[in-house]
C-alpha positions in Angstrom: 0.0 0.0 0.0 1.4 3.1 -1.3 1.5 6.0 1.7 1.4 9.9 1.9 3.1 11.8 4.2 0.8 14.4 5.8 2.7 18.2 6.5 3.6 17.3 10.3 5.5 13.5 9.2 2.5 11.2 10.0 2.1 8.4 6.9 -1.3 8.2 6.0 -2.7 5.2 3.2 -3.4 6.6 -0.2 -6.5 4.4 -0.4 -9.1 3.8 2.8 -12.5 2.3 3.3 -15.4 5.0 3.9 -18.8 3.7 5.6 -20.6 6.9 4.7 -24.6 5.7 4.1 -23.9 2.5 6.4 -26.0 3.0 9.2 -27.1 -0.5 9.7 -24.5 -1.4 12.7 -24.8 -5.1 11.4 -23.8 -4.2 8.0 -21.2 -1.7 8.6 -19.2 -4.0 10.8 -19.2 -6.9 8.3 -18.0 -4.5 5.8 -15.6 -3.0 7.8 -14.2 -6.5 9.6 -14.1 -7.4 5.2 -12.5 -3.7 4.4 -9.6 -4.6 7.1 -9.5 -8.6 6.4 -8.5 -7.2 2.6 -5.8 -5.3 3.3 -7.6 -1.7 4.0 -5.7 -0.2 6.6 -7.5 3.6 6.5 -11.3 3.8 7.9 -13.4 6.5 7.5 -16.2 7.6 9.8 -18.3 10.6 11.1 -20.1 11.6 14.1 -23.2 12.0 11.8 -23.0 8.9 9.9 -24.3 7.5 13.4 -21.6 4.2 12.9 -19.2 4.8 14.8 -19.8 2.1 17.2 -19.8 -0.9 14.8 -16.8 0.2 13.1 -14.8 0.3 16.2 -16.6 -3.1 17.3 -15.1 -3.9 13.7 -11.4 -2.3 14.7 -11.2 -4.6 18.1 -12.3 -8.1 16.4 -9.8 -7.6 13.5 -6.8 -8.3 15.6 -5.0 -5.9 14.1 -2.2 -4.1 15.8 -3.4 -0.7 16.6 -0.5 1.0 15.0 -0.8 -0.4 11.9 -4.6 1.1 11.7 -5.3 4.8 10.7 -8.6 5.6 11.8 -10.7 9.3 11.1 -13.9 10.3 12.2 -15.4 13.5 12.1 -17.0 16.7 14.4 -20.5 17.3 12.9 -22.0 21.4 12.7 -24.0 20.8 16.5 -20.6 20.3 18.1 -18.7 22.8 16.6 -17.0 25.0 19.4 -13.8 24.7 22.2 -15.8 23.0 24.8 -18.0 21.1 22.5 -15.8 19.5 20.3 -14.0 18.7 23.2 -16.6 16.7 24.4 -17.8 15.2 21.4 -14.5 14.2 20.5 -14.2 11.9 23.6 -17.7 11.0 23.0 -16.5 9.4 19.0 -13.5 7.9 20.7 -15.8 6.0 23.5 -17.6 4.6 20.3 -15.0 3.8 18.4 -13.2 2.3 21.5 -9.8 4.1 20.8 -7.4 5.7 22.7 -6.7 8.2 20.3 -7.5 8.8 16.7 -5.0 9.1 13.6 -7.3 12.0 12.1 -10.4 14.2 12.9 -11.7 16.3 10.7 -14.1 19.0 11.1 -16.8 17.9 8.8 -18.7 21.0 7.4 -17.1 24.9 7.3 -20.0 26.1 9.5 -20.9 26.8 12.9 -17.9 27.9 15.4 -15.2 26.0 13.4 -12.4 28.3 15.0 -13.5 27.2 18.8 -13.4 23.9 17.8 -9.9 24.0 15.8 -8.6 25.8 19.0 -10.4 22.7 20.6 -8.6 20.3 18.1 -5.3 21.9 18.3 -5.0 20.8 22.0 -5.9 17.6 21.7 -3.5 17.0 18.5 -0.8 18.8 21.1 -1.6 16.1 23.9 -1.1 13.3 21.3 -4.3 12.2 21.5 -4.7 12.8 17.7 -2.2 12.2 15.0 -3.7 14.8 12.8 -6.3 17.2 12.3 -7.9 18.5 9.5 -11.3 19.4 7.7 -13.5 18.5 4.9 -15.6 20.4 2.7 -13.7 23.5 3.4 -13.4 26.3 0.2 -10.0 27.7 -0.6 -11.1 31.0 1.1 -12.0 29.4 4.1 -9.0 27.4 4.6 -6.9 30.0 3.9 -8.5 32.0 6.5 -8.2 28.9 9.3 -4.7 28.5 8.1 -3.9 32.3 9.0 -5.5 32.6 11.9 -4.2 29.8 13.7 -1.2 27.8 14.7 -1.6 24.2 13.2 -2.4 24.1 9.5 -4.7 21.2 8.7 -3.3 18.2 7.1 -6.1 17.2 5.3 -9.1 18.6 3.3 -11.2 15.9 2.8 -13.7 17.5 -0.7 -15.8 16.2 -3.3 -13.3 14.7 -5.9 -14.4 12.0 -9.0 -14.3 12.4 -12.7 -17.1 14.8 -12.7 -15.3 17.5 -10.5 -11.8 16.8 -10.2 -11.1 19.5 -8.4 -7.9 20.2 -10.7 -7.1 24.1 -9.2 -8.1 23.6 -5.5 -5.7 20.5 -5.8 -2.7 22.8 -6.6 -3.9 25.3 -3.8 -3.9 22.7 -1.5 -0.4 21.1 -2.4 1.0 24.6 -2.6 -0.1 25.0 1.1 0.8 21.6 1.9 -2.5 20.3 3.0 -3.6 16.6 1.6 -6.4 16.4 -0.7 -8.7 13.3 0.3 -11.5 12.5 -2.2 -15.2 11.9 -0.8 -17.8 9.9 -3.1 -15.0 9.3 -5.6 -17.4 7.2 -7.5 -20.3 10.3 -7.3 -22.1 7.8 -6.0 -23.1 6.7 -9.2 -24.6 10.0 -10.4 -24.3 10.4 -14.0 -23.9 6.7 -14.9 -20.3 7.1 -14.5 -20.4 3.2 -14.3 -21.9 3.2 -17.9 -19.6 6.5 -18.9 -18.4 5.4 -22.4 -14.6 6.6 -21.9 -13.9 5.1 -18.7 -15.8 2.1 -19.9 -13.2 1.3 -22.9 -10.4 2.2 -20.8 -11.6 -0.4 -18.1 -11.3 -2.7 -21.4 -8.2 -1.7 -22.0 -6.6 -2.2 -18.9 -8.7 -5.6 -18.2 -10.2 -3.3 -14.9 -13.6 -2.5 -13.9 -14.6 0.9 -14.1 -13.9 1.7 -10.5 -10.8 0.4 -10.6 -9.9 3.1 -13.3 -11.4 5.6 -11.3 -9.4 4.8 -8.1 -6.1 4.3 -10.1 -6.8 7.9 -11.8 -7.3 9.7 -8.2 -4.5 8.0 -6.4 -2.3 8.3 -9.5 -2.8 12.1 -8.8 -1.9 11.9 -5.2 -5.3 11.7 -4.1 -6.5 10.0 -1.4 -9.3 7.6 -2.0 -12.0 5.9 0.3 -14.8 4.1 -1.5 -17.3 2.6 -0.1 -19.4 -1.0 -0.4 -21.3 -3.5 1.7 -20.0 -6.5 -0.8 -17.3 -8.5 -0.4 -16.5 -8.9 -4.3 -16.3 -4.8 -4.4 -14.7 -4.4 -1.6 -11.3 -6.6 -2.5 -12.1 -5.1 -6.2 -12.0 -1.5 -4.9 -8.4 -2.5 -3.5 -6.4 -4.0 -5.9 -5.4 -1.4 -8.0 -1.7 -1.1 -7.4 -0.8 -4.1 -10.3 -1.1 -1.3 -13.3 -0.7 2.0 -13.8 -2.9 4.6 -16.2 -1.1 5.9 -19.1 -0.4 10.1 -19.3 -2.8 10.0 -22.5 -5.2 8.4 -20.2 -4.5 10.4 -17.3 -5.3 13.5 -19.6 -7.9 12.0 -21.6 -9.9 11.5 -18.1 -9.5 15.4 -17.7 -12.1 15.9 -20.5 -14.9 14.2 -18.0 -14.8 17.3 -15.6 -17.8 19.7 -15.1 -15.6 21.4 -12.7 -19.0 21.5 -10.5 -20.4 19.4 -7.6 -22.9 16.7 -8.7 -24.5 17.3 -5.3 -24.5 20.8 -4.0 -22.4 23.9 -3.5 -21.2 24.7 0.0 -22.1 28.1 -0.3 -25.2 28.2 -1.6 -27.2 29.7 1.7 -30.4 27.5 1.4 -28.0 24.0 1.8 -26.4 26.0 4.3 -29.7 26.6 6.4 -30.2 22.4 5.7 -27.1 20.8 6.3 -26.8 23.5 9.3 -30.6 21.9 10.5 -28.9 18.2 10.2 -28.3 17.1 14.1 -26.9 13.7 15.6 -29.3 11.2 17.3 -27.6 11.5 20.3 
């Protein structure tokens, strides 16, 4: 498994398993105890994906040393702030039955995201996380958090896939050495990118399913990868992709795909503001 180095030293895999839309606890810790049984050494969770339990459940059966894990969850909107990250930080590491966590993220750019990086700095100071970083952040806003504060995030964890590649916020984010880390890199199927007619004949060409090309293209650009099944055949699929390698005429020809725009929704349009602000944990 190929690794990147984050901007404080810490190795983090290139590819992960995500359990985003996996909140049947039965099902996510099958996939998961699959995910890790393959060779998956990175796992992706979030407060709000209300799994953090099974996953951890998942972690502790596997019998795998806890070193050779890297495990990220994520601070949801309701908890942004110093003392209530804070406390929902120990609350995700109770769940996940960890003693400290390789990565937390803050998950959306809204709500007091300066308390809780203050909140997150101190922890990441104390050991008790490797790194810290945030997901769906703009380049504005991260350029303000990375002024205004001490630690610069490690990761920025965006919408990336063929669709939106996220070509120039990639170069901002390696110019400000901060890791880009792909979410939905399959856009969850949107735009039958499974039928998509280019990536299609270049599966054929390689003797690789579609996904395959699509995970080979985003690690291939440094990007980190964490797809996502509940089947055992996908799963070890989704991670072997290390035996080939894309051509640059392939590399580029995939360019042509991008919309450069989200096949879900902009972060700052203020109505999906209001809604994924109105989003609140069960517990």
């Amino acid at each position: 498994m190929k690794n990147v180095v984050l901007n404080n030293g810490v190795e983090m895999p290139i590819l992960g398993f995500g359990v985003y839309q996996v909140p049947n606890a039965v099902e996510c810790e099958s996939s998961v105890s699959e995910a890790i049984n393959t060779g998956y050494r990175l796992i992706d969770t979030a407060a709000i994906y209300g799994n953090e339990e099974p996953v951890g459940k998942a972690i502790i059966k596997s019998g795998v040393a806890r070193e050779e894990l890297f495990i990220t969850t994520k601070l949801w909107i309701q908890d942004a702030g110093y003392e209530s990250a804070k406390k929902a930080f120990e609350k995700s590491l109770k769940k996940l039955q960890l003693d400290y966590l390789d990565l937390y993220l803050i998950h959306q750019p809204f709500g007091d995201v300066y308390g809780a990086w203050r909140a997150m700095e101190e922890l990441y100071r104390e050991g008790r996380i490797r790194a810290i970083g945030v997901s769906n952040f703009q380049p504005d806003r991260l350029m303000d958090l990375i002024i205004h504060n001490e630690v610069v995030p490690a990761v920025n964890q965006i919408e990336t896939h063929p669709f939106c590649q996220q070509i120039e916020t990639a170069k901002f984010l390696q110019e400000n050495d901060v890791q880009i880390e792909s979410w939905g890199p399959f856009a969850e199927g949107k735009n039958d990118i499974f039928k998509n007619e280019m990536l299609v004949s270049l599966a054929g060409k390689y003797n690789k399913s579609v996904a395959q090309i699509i995970l080979r293209w985003l690690t291939q650009r440094d990007v980190v990868a964490i797809p996502k099944s509940v089947h055992k055949e996908r799963i070890i699929e989704n991670f072997n992709i290390f035996d080939f390698e894309l051509k640059n005429e392939d590399m580029e020809t995939i360019i042509t795909l991008d919309t450069k725009t989200s096949c879900f929704f902009d972060h700052r349009d203020p109505e999906r503001v209001k809604l994924i602000s109105g989003f609140r944990l069960n517990d």
